[in-house]
PyMOL Python script that loads the backbone (N, CA, C, O; Angstrom):
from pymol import cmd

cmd.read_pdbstr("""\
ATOM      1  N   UNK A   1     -13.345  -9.966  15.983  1.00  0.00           N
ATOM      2  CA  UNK A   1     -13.479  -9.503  14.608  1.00  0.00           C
ATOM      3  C   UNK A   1     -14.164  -8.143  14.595  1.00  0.00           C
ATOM      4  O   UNK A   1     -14.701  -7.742  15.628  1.00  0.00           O
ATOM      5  N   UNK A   2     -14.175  -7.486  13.595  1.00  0.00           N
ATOM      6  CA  UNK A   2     -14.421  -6.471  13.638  1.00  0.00           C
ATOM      7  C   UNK A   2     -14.758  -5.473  12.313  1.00  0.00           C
ATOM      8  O   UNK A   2     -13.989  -5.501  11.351  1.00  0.00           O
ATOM      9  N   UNK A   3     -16.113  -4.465  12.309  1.00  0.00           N
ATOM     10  CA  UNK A   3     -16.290  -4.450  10.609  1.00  0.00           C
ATOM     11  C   UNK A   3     -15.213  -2.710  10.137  1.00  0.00           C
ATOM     12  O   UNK A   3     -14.351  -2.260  10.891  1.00  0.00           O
ATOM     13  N   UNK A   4     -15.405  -2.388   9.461  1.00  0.00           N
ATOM     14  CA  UNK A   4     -14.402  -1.011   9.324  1.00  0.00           C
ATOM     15  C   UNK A   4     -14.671   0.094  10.180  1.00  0.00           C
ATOM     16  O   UNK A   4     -13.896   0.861  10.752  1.00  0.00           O
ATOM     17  N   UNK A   5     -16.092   0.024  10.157  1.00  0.00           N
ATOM     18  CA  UNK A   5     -16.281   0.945  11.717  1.00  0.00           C
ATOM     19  C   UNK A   5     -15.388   1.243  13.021  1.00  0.00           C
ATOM     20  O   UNK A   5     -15.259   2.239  13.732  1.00  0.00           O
ATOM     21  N   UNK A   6     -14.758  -0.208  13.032  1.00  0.00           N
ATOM     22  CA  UNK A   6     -13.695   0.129  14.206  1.00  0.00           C
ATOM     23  C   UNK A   6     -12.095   0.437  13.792  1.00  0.00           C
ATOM     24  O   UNK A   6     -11.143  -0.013  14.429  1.00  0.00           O
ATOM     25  N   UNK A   7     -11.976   1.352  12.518  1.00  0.00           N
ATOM     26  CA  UNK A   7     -10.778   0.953  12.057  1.00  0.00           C
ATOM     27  C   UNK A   7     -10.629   2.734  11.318  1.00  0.00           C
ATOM     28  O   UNK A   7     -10.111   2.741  10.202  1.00  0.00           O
ATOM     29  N   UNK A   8     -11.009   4.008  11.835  1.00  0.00           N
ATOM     30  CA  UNK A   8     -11.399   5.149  11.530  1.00  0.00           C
ATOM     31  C   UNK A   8     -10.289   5.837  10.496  1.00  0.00           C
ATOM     32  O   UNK A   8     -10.601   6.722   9.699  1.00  0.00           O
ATOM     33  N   UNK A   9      -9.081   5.347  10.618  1.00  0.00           N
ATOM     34  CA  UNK A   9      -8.510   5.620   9.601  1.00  0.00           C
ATOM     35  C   UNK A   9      -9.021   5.174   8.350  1.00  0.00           C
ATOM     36  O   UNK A   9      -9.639   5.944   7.614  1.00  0.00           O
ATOM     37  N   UNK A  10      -8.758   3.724   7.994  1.00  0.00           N
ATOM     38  CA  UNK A  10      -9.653   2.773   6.968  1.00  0.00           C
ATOM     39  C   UNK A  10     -10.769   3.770   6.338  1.00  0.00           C
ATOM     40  O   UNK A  10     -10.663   4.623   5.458  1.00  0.00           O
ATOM     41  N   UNK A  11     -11.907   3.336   7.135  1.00  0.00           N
ATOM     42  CA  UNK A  11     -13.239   4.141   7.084  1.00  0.00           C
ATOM     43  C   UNK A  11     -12.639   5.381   6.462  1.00  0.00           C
ATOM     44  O   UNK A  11     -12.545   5.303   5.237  1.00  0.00           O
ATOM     45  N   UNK A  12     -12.184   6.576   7.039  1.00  0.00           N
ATOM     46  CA  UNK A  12     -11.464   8.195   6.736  1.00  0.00           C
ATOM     47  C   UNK A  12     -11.181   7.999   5.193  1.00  0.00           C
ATOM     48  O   UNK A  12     -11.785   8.779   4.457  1.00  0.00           O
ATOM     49  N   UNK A  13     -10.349   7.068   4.595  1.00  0.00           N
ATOM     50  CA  UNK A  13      -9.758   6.637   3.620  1.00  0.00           C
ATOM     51  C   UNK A  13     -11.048   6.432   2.679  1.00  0.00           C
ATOM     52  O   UNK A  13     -11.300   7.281   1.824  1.00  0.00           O
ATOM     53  N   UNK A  14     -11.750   5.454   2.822  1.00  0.00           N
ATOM     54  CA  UNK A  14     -12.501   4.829   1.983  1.00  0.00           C
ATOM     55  C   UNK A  14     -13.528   5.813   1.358  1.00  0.00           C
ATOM     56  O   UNK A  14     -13.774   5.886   0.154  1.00  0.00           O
ATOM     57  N   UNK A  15     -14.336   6.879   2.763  1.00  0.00           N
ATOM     58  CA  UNK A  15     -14.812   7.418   1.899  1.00  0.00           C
ATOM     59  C   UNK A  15     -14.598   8.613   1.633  1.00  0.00           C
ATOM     60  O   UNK A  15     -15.614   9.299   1.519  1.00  0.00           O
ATOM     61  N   UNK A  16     -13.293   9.288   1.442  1.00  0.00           N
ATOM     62  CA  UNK A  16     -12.388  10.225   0.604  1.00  0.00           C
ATOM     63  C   UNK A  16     -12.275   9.505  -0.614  1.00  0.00           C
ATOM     64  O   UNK A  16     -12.992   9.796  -1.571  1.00  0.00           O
ATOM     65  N   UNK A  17     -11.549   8.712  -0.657  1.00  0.00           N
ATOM     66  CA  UNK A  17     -11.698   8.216  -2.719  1.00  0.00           C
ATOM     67  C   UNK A  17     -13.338   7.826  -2.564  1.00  0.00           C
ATOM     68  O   UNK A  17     -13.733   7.917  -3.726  1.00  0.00           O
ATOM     69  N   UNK A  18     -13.886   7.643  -2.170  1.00  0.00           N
ATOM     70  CA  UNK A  18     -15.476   7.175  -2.823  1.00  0.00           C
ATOM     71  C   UNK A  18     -15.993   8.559  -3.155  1.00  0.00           C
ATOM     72  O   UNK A  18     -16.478   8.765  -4.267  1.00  0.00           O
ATOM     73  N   UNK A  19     -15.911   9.556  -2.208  1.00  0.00           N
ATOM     74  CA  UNK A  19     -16.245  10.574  -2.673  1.00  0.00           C
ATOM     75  C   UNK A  19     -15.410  11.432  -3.785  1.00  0.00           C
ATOM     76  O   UNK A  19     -16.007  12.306  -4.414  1.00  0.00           O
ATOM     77  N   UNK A  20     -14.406  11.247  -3.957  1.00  0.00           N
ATOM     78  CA  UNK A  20     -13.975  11.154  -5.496  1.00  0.00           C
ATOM     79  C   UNK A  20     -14.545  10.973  -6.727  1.00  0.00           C
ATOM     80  O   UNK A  20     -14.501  11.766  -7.668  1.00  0.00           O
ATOM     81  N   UNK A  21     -15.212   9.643  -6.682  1.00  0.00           N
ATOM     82  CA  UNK A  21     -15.140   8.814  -7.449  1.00  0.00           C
ATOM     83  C   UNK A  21     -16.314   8.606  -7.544  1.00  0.00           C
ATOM     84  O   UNK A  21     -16.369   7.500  -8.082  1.00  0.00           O
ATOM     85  N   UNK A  22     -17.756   9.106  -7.291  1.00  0.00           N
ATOM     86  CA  UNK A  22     -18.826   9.120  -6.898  1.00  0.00           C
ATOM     87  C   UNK A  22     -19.696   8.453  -8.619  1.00  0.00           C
ATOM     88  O   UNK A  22     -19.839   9.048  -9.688  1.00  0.00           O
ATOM     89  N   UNK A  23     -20.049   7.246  -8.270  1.00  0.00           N
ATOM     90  CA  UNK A  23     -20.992   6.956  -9.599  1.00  0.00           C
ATOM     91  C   UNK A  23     -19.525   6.027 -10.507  1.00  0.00           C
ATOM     92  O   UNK A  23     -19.644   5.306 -11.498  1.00  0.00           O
ATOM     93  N   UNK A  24     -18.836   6.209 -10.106  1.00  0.00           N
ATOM     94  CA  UNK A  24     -17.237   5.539 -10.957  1.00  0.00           C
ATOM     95  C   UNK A  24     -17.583   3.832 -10.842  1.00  0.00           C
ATOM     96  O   UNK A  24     -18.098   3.164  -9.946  1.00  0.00           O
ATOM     97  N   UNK A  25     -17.128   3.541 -11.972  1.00  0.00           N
ATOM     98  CA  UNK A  25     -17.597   2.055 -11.803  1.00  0.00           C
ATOM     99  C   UNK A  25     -15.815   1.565 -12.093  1.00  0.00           C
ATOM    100  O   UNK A  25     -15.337   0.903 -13.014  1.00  0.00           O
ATOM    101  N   UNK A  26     -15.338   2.025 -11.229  1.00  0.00           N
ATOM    102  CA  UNK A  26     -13.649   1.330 -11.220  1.00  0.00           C
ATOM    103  C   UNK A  26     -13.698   0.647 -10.478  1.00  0.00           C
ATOM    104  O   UNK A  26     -14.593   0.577  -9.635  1.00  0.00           O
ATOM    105  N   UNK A  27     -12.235  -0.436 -10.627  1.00  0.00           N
ATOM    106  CA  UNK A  27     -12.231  -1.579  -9.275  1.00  0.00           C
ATOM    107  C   UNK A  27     -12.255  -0.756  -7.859  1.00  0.00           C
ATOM    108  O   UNK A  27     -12.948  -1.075  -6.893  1.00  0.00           O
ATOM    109  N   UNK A  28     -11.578   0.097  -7.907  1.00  0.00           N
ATOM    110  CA  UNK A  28     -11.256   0.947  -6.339  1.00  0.00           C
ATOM    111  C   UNK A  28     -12.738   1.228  -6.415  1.00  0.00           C
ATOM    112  O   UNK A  28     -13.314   0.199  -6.063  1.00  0.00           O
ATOM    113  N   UNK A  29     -13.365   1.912  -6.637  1.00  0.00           N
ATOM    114  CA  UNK A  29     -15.014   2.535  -6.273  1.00  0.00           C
ATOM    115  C   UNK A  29     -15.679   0.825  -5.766  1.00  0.00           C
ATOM    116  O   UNK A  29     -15.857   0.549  -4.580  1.00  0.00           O
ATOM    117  N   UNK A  30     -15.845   0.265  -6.413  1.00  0.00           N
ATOM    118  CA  UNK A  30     -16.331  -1.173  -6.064  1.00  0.00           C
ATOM    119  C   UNK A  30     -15.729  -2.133  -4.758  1.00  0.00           C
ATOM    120  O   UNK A  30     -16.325  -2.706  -3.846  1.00  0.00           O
ATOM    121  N   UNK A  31     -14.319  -2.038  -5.091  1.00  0.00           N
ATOM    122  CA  UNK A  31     -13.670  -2.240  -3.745  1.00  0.00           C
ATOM    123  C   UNK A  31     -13.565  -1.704  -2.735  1.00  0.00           C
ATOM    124  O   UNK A  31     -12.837  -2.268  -1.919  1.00  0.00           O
ATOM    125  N   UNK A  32     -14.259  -0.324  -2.296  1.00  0.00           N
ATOM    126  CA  UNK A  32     -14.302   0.360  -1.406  1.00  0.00           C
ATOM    127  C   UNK A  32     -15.833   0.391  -0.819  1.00  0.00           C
ATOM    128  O   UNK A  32     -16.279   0.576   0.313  1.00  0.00           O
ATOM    129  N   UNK A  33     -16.424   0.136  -2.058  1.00  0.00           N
ATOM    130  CA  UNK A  33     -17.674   0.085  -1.527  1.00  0.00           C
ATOM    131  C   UNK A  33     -18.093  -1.176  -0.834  1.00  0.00           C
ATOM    132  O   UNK A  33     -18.773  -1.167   0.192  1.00  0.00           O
ATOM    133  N   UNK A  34     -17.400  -2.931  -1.798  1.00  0.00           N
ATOM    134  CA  UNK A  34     -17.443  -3.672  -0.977  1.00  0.00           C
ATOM    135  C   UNK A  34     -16.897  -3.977   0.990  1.00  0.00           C
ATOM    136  O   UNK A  34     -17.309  -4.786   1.821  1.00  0.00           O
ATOM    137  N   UNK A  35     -15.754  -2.802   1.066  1.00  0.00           N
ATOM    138  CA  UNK A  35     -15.450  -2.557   2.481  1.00  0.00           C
ATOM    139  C   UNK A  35     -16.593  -2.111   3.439  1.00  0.00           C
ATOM    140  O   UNK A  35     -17.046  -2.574   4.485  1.00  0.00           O
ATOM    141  N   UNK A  36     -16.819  -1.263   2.835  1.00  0.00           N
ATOM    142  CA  UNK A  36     -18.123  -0.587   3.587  1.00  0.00           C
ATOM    143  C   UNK A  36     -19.536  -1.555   4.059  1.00  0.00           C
ATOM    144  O   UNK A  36     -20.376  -1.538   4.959  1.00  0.00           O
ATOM    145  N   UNK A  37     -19.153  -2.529   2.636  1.00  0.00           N
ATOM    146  CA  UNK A  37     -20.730  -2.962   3.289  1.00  0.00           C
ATOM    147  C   UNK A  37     -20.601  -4.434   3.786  1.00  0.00           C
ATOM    148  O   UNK A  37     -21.631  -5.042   4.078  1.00  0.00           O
ATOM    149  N   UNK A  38     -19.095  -5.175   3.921  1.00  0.00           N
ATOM    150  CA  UNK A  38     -18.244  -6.577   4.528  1.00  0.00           C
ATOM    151  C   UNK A  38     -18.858  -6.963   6.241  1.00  0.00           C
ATOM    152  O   UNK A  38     -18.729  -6.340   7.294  1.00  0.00           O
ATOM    153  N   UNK A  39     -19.326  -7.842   6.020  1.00  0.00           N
ATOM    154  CA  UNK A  39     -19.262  -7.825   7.533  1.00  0.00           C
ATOM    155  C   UNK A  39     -18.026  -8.460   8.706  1.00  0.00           C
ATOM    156  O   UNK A  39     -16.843  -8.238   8.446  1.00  0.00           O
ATOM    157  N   UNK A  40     -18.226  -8.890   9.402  1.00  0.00           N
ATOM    158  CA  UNK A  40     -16.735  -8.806  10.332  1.00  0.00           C
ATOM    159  C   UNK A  40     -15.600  -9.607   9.790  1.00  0.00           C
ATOM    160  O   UNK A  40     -14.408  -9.313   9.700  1.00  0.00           O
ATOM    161  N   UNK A  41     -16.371 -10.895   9.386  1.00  0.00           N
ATOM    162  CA  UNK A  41     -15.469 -12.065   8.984  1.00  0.00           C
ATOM    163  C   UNK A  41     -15.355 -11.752   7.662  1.00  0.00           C
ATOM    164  O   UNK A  41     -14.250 -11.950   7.157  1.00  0.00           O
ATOM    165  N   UNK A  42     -16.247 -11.301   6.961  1.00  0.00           N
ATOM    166  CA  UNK A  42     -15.890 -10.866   5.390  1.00  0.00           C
ATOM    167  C   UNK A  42     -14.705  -9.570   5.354  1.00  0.00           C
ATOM    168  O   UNK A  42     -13.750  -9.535   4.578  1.00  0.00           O
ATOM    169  N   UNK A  43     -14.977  -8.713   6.216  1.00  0.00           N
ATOM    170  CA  UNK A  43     -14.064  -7.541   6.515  1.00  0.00           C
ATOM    171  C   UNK A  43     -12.787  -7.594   6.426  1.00  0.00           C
ATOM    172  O   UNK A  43     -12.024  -6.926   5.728  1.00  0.00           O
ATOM    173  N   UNK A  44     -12.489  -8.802   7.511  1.00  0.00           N
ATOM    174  CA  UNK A  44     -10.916  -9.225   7.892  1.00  0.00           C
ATOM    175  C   UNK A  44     -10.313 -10.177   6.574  1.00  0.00           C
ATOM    176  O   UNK A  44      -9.135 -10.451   6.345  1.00  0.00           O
ATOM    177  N   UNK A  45     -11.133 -10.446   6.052  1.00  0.00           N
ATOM    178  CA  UNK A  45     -10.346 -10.911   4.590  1.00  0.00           C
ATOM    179  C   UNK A  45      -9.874  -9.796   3.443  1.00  0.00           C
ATOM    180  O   UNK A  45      -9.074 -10.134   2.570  1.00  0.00           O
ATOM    181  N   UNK A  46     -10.397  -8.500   3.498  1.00  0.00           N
ATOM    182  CA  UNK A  46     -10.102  -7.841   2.931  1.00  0.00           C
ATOM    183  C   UNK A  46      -9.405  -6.669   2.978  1.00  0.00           C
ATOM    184  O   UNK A  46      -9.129  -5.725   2.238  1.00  0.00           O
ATOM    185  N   UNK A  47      -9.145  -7.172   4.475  1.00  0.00           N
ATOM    186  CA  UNK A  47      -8.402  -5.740   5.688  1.00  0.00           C
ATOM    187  C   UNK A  47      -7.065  -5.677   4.772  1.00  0.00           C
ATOM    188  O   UNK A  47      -6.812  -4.592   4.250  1.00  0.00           O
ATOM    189  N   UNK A  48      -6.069  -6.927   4.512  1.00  0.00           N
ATOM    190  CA  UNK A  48      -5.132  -6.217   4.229  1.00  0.00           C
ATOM    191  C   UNK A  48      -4.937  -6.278   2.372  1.00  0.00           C
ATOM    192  O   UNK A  48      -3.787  -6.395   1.949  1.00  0.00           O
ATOM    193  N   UNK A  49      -5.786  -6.216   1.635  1.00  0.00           N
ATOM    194  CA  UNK A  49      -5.457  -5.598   0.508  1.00  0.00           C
ATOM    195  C   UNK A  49      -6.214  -4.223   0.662  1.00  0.00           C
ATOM    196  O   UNK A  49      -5.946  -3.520  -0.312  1.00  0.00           O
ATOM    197  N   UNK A  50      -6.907  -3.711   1.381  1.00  0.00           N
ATOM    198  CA  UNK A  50      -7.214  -1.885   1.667  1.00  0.00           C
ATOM    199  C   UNK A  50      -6.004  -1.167   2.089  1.00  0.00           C
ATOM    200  O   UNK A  50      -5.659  -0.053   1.692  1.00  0.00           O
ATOM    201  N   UNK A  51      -5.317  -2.015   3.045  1.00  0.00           N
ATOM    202  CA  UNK A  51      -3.826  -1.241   3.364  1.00  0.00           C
ATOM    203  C   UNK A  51      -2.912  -1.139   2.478  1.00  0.00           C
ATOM    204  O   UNK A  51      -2.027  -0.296   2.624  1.00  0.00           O
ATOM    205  N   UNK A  52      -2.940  -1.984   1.368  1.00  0.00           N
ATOM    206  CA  UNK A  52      -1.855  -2.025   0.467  1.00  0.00           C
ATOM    207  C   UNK A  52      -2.420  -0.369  -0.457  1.00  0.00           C
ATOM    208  O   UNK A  52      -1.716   0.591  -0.769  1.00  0.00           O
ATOM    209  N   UNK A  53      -4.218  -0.626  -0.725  1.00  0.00           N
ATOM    210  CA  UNK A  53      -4.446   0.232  -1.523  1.00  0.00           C
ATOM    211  C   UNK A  53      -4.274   1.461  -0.957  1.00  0.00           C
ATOM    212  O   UNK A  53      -3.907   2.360  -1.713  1.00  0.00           O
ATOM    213  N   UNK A  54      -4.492   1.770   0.462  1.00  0.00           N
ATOM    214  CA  UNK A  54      -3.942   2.989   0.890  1.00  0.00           C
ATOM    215  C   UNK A  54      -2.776   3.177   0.636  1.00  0.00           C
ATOM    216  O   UNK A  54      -2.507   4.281   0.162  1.00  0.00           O
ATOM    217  N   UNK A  55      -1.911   2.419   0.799  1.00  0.00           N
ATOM    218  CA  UNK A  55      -0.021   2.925   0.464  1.00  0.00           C
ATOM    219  C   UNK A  55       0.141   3.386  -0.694  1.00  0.00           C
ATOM    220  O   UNK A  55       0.842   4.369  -0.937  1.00  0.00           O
ATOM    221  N   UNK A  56      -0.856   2.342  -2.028  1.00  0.00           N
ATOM    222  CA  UNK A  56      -0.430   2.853  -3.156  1.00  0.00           C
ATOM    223  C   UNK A  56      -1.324   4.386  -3.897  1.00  0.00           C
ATOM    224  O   UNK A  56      -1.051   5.402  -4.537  1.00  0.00           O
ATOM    225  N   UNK A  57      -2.305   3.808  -3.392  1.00  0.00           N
ATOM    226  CA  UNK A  57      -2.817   5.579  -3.960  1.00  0.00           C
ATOM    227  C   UNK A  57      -3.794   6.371  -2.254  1.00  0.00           C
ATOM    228  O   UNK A  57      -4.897   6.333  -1.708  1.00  0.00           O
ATOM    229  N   UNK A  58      -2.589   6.920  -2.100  1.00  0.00           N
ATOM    230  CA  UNK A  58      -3.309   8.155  -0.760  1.00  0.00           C
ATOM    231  C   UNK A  58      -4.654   8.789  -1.007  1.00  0.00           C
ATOM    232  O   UNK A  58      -5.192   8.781  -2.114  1.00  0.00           O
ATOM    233  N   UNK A  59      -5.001   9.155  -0.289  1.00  0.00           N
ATOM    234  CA  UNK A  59      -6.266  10.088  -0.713  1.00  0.00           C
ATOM    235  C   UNK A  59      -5.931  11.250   0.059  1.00  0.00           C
ATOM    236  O   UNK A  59      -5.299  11.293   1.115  1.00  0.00           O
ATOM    237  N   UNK A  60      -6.481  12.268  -0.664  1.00  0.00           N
ATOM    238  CA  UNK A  60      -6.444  14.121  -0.777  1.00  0.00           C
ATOM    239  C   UNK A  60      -6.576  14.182   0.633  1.00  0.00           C
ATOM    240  O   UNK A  60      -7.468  13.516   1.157  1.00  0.00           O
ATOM    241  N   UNK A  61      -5.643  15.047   1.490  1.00  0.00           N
ATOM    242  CA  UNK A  61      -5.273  15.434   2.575  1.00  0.00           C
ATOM    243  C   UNK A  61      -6.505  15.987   3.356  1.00  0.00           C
ATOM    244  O   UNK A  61      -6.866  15.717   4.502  1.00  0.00           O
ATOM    245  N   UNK A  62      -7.122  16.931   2.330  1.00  0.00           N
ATOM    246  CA  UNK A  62      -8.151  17.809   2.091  1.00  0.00           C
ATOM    247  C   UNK A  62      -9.220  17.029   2.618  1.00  0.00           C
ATOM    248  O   UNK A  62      -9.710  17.220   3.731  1.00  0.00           O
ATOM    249  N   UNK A  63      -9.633  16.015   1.694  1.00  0.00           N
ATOM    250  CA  UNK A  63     -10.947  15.224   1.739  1.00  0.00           C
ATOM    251  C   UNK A  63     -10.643  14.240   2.876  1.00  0.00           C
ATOM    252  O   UNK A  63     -11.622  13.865   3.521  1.00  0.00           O
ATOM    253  N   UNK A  64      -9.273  13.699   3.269  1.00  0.00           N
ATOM    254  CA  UNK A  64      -9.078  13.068   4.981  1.00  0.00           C
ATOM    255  C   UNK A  64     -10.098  13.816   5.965  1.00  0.00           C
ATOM    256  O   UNK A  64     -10.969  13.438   6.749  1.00  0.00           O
ATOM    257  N   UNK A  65      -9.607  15.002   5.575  1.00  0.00           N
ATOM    258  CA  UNK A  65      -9.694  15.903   6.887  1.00  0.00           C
ATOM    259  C   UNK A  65     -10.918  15.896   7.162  1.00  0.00           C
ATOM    260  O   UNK A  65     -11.341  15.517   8.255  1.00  0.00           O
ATOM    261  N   UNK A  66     -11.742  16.361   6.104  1.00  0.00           N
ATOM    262  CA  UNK A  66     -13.053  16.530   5.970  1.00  0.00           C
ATOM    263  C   UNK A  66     -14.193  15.301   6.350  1.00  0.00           C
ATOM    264  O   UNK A  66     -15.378  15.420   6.663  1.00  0.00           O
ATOM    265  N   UNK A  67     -13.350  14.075   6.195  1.00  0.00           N
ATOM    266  CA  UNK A  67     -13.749  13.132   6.943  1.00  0.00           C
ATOM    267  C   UNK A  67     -14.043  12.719   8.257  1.00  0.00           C
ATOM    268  O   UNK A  67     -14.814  11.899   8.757  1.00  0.00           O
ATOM    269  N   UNK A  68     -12.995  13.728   8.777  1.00  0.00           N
ATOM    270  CA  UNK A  68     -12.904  13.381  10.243  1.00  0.00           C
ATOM    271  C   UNK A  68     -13.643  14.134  11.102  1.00  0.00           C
ATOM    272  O   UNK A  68     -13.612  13.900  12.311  1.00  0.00           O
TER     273      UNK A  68
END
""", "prot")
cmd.dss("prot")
cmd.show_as("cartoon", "prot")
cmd.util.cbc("prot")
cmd.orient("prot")
């Protein structure tokens, strides 16, 4: 198991829209923040609705990058 730390795309993703969205009390700001703070077994339950949310809304190429 494993928490998002090992998953650098994920992570890259999450906090590009968080930093978006900074202080936003939307489901995505909350759901991203709950990623961040999941631990391994909590993590992997939520691994694949983050992938869905990556497909459906990308985050700024820009703010990827800047992640990395």
């Amino acid at each position: 198991m494993a928490i998002i730390q090992a998953y650098p795309d994920e992570l890259d993703w999450v906090n590009a829209k968080l930093h978006k969205i900074p202080g936003s009390e939307s489901f995505l700001s909350f759901f991203c923040g709950a990623c961040l703070r999941a631990d391994a077994q909590n993590y992997e339950i939520l691994r694949p609705a983050l992938l869905i949310l990556m497909q459906k809304y990308p985050a700024d190429p820009k703010r990827l990058a800047a992640e990395r």
